[in-house]
C-alpha positions as CSV (number, residue, x, y, z in Angstrom):
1,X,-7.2,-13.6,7.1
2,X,-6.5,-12.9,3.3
3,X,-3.2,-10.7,2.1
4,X,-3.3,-8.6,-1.3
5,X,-0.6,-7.8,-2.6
6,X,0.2,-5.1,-4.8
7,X,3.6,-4.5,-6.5
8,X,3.7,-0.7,-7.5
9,X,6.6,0.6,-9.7
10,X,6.6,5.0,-9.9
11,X,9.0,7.7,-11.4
12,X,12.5,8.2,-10.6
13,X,11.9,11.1,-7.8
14,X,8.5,10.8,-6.9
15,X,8.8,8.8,-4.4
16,X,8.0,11.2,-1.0
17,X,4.9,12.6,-3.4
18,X,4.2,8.8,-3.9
19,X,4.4,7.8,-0.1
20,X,2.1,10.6,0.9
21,X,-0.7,9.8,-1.3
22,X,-0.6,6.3,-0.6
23,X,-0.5,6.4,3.8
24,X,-3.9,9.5,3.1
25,X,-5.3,7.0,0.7
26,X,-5.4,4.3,2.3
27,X,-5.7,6.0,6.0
28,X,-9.1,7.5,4.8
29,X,-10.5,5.6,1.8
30,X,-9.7,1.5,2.4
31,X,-9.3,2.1,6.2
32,X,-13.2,2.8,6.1
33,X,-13.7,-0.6,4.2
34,X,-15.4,-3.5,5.5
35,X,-13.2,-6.3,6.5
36,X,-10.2,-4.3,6.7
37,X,-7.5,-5.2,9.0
38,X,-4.1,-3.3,8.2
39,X,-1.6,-2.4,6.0
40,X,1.9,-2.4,5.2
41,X,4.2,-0.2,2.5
42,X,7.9,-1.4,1.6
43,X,10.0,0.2,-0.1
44,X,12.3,-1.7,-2.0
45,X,16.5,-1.7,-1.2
46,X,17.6,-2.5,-4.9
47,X,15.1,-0.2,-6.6
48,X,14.1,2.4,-5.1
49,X,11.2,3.1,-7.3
50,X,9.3,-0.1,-6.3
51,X,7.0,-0.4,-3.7
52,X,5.3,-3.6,-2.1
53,X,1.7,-2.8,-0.5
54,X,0.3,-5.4,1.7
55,X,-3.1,-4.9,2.5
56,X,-5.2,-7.3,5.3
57,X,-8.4,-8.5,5.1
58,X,-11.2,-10.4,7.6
59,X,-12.5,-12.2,4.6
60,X,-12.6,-11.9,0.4
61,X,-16.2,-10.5,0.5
């Protein structure tokens, strides 16, 4: 299995905008993609406006 990582940093009080463009994103564009196993958003504790998205993978193809 192969993790990507992504560390995403938005504007102060965009953050519910930001979360519901990122779960319809990736629920109907990478979902579709070949390989694709799951993914995973956190929000950071300390700073609010920084994101980690995980995203799994079968292979790197």
């Amino acid at each position: 299995m192969i993790l990507e990582l992504a560390d995403i940093r938005i504007h102060a009080g965009q953050n519910a905008a930001f979360e519901e463009a990122i779960e319809r994103g990736l629920k109907t564009v990478v979902r579709n993609a070949k390989g694709f196993q799951g993914f995973k958003v956190n929000r950071s504790i300390e700073s609010p406006q920084r994101y980690l998205l995980q995203i799994f993978w079968d292979t790197l193809e």
